[in-house]
TITIKOL-8839 format. One line per field, with one value per atom (N, C-alpha, C): atom name; x negated, y negated, z. Coordinates in nm, 2 decimals. Atoms other than C-alpha are relative to their C-alpha. Last residue first. Example, Ala and Ser with C-alpha at 12.3 -4.5 7.8 and 13.67 -1.06 7.14 Angstrom:
<recs>
at <- c(N|CA|C|N|CA|C)
u <- c(0.09|-1.37|0.08|-0.09|-1.23|-0.09)
v <- c(0.11|0.11|-0.11|0.12|0.45|-0.12)
w <- c(0.00|0.71|0.08|0.00|0.78|0.00)
</recs>
This chain:
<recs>
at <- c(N|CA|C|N|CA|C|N|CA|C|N|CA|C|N|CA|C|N|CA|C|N|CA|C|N|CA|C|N|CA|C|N|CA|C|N|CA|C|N|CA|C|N|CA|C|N|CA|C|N|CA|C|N|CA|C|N|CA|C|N|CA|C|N|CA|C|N|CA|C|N|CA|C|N|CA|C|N|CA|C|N|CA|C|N|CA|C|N|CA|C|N|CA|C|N|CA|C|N|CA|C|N|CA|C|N|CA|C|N|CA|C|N|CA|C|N|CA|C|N|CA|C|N|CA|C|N|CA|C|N|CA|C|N|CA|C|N|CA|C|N|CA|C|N|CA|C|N|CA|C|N|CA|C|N|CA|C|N|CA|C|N|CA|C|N|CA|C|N|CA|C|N|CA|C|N|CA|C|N|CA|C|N|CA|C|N|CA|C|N|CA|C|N|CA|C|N|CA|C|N|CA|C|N|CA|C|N|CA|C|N|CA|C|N|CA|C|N|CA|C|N|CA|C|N|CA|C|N|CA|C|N|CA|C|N|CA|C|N|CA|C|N|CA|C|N|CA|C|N|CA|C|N|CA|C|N|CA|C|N|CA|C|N|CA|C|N|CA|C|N|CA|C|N|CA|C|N|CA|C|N|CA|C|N|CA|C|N|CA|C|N|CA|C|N|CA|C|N|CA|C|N|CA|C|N|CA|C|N|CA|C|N|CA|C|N|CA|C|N|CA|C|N|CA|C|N|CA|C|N|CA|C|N|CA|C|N|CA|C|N|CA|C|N|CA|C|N|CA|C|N|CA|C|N|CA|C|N|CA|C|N|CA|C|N|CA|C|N|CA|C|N|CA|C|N|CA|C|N|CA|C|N|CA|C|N|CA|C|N|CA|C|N|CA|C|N|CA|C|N|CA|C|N|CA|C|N|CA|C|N|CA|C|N|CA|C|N|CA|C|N|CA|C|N|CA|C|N|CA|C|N|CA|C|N|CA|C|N|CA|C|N|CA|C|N|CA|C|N|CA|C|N|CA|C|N|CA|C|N|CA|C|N|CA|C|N|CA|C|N|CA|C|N|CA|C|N|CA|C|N|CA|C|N|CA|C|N|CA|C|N|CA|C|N|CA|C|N|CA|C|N|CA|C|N|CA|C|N|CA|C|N|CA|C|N|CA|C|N|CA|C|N|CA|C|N|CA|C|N|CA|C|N|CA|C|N|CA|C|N|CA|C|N|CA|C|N|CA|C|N|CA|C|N|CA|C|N|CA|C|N|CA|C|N|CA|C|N|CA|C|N|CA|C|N|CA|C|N|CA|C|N|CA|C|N|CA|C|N|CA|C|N|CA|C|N|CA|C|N|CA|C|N|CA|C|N|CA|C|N|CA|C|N|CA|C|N|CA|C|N|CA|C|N|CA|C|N|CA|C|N|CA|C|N|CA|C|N|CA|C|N|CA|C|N|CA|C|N|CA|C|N|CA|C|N|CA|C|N|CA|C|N|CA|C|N|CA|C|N|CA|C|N|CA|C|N|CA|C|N|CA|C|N|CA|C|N|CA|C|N|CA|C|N|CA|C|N|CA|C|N|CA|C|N|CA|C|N|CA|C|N|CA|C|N|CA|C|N|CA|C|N|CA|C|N|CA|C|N|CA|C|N|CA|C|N|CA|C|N|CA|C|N|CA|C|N|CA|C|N|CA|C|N|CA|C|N|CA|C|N|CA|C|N|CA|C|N|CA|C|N|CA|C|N|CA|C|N|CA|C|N|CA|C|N|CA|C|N|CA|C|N|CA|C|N|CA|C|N|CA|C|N|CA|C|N|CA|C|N|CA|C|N|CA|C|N|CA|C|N|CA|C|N|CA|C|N|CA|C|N|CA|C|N|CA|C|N|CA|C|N|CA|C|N|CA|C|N|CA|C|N|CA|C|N|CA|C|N|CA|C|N|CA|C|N|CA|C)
u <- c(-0.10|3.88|0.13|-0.04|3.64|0.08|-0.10|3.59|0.05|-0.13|3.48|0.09|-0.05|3.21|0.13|-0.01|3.01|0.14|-0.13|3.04|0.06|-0.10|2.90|0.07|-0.04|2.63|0.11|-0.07|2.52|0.09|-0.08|2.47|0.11|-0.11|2.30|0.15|-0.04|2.02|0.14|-0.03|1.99|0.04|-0.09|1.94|0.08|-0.18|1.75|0.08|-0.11|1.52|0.10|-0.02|1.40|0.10|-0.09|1.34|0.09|-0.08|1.10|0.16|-0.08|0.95|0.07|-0.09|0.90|0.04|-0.11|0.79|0.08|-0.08|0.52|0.13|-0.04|0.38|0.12|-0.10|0.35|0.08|-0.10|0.18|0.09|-0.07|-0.08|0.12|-0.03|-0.12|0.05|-0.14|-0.15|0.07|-0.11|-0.42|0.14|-0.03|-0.60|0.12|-0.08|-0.58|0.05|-0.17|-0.74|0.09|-0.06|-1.06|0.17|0.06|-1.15|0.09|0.15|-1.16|-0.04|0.02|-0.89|-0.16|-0.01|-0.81|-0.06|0.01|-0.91|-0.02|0.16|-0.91|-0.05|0.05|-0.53|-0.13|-0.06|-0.43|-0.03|0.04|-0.61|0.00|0.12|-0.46|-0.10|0.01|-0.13|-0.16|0.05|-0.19|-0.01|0.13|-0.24|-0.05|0.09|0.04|-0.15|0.04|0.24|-0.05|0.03|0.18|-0.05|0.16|0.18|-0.09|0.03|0.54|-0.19|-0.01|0.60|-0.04|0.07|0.51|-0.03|0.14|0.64|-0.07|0.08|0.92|-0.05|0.02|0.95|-0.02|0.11|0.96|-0.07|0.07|1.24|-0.14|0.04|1.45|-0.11|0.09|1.37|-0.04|0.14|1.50|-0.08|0.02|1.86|-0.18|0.11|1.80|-0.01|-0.10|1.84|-0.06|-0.12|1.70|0.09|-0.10|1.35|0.12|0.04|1.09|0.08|0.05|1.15|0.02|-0.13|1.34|-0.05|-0.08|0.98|0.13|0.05|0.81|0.06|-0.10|1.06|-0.04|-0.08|0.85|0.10|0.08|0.52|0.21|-0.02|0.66|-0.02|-0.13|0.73|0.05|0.00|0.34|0.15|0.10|0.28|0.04|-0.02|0.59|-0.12|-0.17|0.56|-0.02|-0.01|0.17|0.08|0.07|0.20|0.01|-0.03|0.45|-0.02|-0.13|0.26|0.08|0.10|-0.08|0.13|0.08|0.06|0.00|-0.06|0.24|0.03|-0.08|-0.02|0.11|0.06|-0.28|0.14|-0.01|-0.03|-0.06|-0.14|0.03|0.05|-0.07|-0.33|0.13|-0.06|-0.45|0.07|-0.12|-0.48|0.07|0.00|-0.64|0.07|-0.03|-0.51|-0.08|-0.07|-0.72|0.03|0.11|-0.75|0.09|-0.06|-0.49|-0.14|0.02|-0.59|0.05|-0.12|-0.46|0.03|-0.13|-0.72|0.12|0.02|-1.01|0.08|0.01|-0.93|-0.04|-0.11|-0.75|-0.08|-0.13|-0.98|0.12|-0.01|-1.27|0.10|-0.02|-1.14|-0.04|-0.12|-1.07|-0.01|-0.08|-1.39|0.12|0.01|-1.58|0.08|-0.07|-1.38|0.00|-0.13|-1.46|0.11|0.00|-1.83|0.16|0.03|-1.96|0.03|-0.03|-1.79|0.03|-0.14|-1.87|0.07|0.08|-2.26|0.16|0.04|-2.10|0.00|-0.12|-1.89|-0.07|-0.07|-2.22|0.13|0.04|-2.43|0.06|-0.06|-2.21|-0.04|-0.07|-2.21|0.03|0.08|-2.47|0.10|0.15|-2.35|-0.04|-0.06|-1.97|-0.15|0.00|-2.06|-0.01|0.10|-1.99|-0.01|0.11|-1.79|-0.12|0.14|-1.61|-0.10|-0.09|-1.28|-0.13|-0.03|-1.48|0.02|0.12|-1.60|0.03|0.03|-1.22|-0.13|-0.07|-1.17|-0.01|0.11|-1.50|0.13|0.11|-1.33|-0.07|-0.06|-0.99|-0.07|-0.07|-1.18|0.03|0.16|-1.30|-0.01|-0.02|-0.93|-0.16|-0.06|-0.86|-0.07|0.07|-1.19|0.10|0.09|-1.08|-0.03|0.00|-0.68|-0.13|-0.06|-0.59|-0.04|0.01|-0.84|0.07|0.18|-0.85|-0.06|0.01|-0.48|-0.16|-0.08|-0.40|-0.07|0.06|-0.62|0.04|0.10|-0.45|-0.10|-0.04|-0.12|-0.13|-0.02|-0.28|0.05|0.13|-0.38|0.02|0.07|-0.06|-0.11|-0.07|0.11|-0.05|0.05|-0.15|0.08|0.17|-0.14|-0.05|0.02|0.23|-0.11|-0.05|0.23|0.05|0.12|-0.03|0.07|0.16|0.17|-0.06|-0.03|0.51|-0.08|-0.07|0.40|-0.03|0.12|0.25|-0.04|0.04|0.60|-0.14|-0.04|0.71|-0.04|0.03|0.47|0.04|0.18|0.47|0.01|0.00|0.87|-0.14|-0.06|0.87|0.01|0.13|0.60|0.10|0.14|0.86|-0.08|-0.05|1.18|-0.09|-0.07|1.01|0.04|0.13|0.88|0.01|0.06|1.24|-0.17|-0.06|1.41|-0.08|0.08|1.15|0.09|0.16|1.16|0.00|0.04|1.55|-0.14|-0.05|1.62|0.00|0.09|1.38|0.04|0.18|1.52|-0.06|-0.01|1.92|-0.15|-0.03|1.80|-0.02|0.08|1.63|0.02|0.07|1.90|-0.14|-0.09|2.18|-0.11|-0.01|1.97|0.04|0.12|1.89|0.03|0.01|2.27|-0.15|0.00|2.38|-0.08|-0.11|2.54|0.00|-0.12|2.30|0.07|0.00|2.03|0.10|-0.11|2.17|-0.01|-0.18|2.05|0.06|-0.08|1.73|0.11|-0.03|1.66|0.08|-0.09|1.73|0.05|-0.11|1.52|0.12|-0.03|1.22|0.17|-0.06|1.28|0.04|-0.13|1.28|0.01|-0.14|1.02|0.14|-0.03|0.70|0.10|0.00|0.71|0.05|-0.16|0.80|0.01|-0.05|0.44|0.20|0.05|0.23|0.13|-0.08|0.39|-0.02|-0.14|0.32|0.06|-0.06|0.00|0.18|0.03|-0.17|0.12|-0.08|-0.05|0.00|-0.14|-0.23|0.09|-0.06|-0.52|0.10|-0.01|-0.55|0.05|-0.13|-0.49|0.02|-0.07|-0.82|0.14|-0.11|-1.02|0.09|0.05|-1.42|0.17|-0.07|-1.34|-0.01|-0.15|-1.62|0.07|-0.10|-1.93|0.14|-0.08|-2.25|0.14|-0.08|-2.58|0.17|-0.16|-2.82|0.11|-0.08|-3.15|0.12|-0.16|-3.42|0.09|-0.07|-3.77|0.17|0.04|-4.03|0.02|0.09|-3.90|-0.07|0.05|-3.56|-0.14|0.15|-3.38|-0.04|0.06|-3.00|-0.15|0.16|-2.78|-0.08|0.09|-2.40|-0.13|0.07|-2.11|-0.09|0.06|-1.75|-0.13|-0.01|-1.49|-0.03|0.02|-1.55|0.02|-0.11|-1.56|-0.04)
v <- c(-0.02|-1.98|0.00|0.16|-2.11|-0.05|0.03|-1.70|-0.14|-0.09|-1.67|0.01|0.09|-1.96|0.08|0.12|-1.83|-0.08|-0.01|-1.49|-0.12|-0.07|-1.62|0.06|0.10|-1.82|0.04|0.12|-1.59|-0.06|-0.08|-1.30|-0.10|0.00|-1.58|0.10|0.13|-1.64|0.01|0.05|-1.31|-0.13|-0.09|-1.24|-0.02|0.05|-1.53|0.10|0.14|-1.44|-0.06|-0.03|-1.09|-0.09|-0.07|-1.19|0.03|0.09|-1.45|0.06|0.11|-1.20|-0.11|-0.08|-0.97|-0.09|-0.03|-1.23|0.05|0.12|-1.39|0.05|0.03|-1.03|-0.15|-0.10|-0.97|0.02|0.06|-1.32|0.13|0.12|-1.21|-0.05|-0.01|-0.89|-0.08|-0.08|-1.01|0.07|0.08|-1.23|0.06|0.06|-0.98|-0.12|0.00|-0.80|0.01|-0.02|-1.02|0.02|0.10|-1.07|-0.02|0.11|-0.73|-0.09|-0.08|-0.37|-0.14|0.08|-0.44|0.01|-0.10|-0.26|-0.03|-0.04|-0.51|0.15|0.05|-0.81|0.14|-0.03|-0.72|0.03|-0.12|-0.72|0.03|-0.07|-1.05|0.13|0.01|-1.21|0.04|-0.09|-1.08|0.01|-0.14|-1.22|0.08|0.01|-1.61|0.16|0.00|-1.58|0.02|-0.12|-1.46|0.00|-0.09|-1.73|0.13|0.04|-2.02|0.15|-0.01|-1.92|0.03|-0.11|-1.90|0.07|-0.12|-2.24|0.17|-0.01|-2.34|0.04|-0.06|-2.24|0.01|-0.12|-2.33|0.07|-0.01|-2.68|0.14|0.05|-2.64|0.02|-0.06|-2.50|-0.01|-0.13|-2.74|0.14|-0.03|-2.94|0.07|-0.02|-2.79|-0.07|-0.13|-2.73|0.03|-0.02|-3.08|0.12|0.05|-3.11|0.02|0.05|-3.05|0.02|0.12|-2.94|-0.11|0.09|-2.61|-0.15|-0.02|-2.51|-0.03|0.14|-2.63|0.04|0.12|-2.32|-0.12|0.06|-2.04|-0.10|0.02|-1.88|-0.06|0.12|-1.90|-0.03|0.16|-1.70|-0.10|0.08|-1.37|-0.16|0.01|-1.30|-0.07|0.09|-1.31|-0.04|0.17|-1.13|-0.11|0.07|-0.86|-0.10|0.10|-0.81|-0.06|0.16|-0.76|-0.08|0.08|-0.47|-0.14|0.03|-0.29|-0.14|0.04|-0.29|-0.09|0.14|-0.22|-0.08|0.12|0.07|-0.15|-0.04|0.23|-0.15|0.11|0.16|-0.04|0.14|0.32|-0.07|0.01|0.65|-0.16|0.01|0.70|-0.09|0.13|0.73|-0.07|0.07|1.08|-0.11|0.04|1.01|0.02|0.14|1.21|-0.02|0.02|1.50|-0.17|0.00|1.51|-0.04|0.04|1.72|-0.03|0.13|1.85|-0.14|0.03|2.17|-0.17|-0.06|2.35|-0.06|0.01|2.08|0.08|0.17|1.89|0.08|0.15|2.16|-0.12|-0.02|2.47|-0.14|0.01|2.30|0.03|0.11|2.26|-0.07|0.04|2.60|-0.13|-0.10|2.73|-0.07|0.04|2.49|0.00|0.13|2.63|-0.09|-0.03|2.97|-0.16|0.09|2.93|-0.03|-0.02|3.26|-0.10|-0.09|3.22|0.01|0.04|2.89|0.14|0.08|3.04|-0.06|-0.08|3.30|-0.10|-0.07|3.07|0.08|0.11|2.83|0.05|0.02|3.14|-0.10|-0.14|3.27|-0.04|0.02|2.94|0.11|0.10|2.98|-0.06|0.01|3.30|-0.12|-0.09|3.21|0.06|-0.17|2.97|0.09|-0.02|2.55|0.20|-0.07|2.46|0.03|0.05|2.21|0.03|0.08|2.42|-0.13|-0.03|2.72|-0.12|0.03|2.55|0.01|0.17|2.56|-0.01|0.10|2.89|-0.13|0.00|3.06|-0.10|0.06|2.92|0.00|0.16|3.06|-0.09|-0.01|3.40|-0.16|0.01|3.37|-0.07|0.11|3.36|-0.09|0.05|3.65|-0.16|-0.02|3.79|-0.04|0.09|3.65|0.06|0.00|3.78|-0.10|-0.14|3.80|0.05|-0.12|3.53|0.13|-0.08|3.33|0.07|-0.09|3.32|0.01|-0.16|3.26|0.06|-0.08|2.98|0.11|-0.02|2.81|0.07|-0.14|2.86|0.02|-0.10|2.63|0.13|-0.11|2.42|0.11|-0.02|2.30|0.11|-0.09|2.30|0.09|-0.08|2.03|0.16|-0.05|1.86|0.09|-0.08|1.82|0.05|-0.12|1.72|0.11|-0.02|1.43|0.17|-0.06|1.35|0.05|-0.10|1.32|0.05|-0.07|1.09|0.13|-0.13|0.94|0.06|-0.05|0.82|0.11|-0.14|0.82|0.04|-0.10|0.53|0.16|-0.07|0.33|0.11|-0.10|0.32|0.06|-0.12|0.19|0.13|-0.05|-0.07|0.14|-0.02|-0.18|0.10|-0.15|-0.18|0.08|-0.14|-0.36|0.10|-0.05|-0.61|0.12|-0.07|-0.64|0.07|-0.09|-0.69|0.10|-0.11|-0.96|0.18|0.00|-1.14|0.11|-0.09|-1.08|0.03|-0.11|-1.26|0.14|-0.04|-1.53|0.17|-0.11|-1.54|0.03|-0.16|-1.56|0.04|-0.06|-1.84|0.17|-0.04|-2.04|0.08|-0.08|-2.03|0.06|-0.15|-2.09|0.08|-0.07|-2.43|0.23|-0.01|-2.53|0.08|-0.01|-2.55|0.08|0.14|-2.61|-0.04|0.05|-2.27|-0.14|0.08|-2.26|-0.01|0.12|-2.19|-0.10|0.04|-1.87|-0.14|-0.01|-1.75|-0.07|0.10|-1.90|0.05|0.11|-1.78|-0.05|-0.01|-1.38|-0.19|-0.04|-1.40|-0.04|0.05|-1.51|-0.04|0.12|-1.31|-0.14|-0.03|-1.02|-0.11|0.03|-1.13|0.00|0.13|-1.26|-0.03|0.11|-1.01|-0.11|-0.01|-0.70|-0.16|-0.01|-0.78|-0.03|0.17|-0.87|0.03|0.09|-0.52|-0.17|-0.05|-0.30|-0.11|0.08|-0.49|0.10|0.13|-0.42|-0.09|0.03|-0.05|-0.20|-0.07|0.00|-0.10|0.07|-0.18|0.03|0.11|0.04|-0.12|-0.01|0.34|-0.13|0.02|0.23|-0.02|-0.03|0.19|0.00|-0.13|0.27|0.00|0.04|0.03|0.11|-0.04|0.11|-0.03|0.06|-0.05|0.04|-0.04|0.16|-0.09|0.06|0.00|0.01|0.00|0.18|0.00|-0.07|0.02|0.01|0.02|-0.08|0.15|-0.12|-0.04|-0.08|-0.02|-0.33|0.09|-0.06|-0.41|0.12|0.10|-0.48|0.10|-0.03|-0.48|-0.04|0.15|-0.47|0.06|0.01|-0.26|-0.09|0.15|-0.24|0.08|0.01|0.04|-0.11|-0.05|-0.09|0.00|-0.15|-0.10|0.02|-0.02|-0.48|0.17|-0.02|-0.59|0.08)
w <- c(0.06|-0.39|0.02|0.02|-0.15|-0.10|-0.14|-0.06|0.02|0.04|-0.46|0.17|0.03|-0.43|-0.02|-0.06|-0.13|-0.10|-0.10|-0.28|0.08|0.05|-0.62|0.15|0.08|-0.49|0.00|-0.13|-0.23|-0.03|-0.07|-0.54|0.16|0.11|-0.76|0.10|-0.04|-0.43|-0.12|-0.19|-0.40|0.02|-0.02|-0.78|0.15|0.14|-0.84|0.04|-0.04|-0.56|-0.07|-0.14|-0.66|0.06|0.00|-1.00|0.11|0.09|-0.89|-0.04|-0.12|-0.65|-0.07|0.00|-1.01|0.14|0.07|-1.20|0.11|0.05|-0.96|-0.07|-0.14|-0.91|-0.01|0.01|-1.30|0.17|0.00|-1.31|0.03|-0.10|-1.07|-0.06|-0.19|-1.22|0.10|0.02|-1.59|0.11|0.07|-1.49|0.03|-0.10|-1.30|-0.05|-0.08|-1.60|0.15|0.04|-1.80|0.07|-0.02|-1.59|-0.05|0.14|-1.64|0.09|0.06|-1.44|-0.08|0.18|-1.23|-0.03|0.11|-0.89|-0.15|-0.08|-0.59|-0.07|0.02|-0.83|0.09|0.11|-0.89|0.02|-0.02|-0.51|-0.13|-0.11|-0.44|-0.03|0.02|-0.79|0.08|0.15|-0.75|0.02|-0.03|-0.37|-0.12|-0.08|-0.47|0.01|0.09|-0.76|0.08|0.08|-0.49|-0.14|-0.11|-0.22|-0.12|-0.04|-0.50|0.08|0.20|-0.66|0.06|0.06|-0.24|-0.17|-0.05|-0.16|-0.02|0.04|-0.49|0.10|0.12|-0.39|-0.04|-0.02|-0.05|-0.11|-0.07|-0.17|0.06|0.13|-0.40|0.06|0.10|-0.11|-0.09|-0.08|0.13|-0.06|0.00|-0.08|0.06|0.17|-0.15|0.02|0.01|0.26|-0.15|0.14|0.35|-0.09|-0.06|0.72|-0.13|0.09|0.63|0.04|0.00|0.90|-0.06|-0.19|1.02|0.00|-0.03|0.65|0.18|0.04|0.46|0.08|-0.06|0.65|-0.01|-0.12|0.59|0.02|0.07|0.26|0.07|0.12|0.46|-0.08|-0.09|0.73|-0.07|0.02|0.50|0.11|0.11|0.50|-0.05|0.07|0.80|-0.13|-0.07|0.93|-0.02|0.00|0.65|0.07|0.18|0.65|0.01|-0.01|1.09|-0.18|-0.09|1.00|0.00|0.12|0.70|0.12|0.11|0.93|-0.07|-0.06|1.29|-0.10|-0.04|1.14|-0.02|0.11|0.91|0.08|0.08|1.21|-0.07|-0.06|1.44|-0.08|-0.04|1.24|0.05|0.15|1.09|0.00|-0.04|1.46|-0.12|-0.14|1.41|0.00|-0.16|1.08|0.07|-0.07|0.76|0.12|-0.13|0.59|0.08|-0.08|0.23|0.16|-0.10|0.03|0.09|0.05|-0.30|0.12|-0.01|-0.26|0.01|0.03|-0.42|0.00|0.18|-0.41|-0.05|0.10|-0.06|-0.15|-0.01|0.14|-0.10|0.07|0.00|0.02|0.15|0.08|-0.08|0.04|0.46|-0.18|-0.03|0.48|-0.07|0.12|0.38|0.01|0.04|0.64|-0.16|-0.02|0.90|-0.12|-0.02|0.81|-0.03|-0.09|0.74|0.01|-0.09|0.64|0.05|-0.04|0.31|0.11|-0.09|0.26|0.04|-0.12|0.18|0.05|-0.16|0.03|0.06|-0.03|-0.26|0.10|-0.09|-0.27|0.05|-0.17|-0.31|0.04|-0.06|-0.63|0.16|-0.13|-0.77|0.08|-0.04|-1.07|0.16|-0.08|-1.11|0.03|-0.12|-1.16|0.00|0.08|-1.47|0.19|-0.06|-1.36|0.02|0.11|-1.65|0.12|0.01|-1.37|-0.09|0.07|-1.39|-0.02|0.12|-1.34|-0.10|0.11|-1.03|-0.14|-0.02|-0.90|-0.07|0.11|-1.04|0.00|0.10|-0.81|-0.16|-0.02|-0.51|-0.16|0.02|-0.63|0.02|0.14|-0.65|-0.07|0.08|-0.30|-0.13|-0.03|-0.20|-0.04|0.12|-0.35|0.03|0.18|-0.19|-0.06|0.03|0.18|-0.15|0.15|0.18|-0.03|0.07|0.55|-0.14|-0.01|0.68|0.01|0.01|0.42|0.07|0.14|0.37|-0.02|-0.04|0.76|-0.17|-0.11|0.72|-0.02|0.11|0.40|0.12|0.14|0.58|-0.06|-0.06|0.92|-0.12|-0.02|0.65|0.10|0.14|0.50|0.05|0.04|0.85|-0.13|-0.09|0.96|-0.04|0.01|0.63|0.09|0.13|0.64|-0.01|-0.08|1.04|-0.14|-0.03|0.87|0.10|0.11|0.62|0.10|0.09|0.85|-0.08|-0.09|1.09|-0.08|-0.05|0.81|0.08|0.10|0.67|0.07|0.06|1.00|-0.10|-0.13|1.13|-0.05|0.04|0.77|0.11|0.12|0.79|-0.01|-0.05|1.20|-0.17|-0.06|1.05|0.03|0.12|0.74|0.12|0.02|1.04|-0.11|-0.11|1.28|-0.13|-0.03|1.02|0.06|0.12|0.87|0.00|0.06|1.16|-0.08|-0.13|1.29|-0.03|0.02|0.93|0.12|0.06|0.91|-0.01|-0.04|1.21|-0.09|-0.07|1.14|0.05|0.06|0.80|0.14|0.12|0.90|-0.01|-0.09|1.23|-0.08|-0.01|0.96|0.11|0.02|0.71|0.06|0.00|0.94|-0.07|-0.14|1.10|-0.02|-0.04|0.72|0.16|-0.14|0.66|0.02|0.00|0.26|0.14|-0.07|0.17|0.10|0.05|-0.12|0.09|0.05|0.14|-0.08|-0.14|0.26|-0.03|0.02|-0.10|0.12|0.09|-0.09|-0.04|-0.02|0.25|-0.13|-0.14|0.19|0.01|0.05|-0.16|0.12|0.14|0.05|-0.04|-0.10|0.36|-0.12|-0.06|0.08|0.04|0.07|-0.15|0.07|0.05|0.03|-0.07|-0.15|0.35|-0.11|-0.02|0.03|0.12|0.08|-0.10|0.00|-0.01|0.24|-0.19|-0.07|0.35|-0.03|0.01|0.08|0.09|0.04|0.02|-0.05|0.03|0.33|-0.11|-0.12|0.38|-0.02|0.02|0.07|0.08|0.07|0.19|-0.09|-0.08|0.47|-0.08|-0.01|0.24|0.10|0.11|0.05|0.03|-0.06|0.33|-0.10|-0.13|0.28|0.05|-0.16|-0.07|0.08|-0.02|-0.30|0.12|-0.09|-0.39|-0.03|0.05|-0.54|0.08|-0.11|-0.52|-0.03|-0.04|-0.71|0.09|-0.09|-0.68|-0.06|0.05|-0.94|0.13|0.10|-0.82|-0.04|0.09|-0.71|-0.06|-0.02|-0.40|-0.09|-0.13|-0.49|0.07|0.05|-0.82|0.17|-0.06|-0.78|0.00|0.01|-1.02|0.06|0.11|-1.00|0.06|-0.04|-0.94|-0.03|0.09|-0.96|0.05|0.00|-0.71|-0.11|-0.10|-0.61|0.02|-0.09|-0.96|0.13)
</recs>
């Protein structure tokens, strides 16, 4: 797997070749929005769909697709808006406390090794040696005290850009038969296997990314499949039902 280490032989030693993803929260961002892109607009059409009018449901999805992008990227922006004016706040306290209070704070250095079985002489010069380095002090305390690594500036827009663009990519696929078809009970059917297709395609992307075994990629891809499955019966059952209780 793609976040496991391997073994390649080359030039007459054995190398270790370690492969990890270098963007983890990138693909985050990736399948929050390629995730909600293939259920909402989804769900949205095949409910407007029972009311018979391909024109109503492709105006409803486009207008929820650009809505919905906008309003996904405007959530990634604040969200790490807000982590990264946490982190700044965070460390500005963890400053003041090393330099008002440097030997407790020492201390907490020597507990973190502790917690490793690493014996308080054998770290005594790694606790000086950050000692004398103020900044450096700081920033060990944010990633192994407080456990907090530092956001990107640009963190804010990627994040955005990232979730945003997934959604309307990803929620266009489930619209396509409603451009072209004229009868939106098929258009339906046809969209659904598009979509059945979409999110068995990304389970299996977004499993293979985490998964340690062939299995539970499996179990990933159909556990995606369920849950946008679920998703759409309900939306499309909820249509149904108001459509048939105002024709009452």
């Amino acid at each position: 797997m793609s976040n496991h280490a391997s073994l390649e032989e080359g030039k007459g030693e054995v190398q270790h070749v370690e492969k990890h993803s270098s963007q983890p929260r990138l693909l985050s961002d990736m399948i929050i929005g390629f995730s909600d892109g293939l259920t909402v607009p989804f769900a949205l059409t095949a409910g407007i769909s029972s009311l018979g009018s391909t024109k109503l449901v492709v105006m409803s999805g486009l207008a929820e697709l650009f809505s919905g992008a906008i309003s996904m990227g405007l959530g990634g922006y604040l969200g790490n808006k807000s982590e990264i004016e946490f982190y700044r706040r965070e460390r500005h306290r963890e400053q003041m406390e090393v330099d008002l209070f440097p030997e407790k704070e020492k201390e907490e250095i020597y507990d973190i090794f502790a917690e490793y079985e690493i014996e308080r002489e054998a770290s005594r010069g790694v606790v000086e040696s950050l000692a004398r380095r103020k900044e450096l002090w700081v920033d060990f305390m944010m990633k192994f005290e407080l456990e907090l690594m530092k956001p990107e500036d640009n963190r804010v827009w990627v994040s955005a850009l990232t979730i945003g663009l997934s959604y309307m990519i990803s929620g266009i696929f489930p619209m396509i038969p409603y451009f072209f078809m004229k009868d939106a009970t098929k258009a339906l059917f046809v969209s659904i296997g598009i979509t059945a297709f979409m999110l068995l395609a990304f389970g299996v992307v977004k499993s293979y990314m985490v998964a340690t075994s062939r299995r539970q990629i499996v179990v990933g891809a159909i556990e995606t499949l369920i849950v946008g499955a679920a998703a759409a019966g309900v939306s499309y059952g909820m249509v149904r039902g108001l459509d048939h209780a105002t024709n009452l």
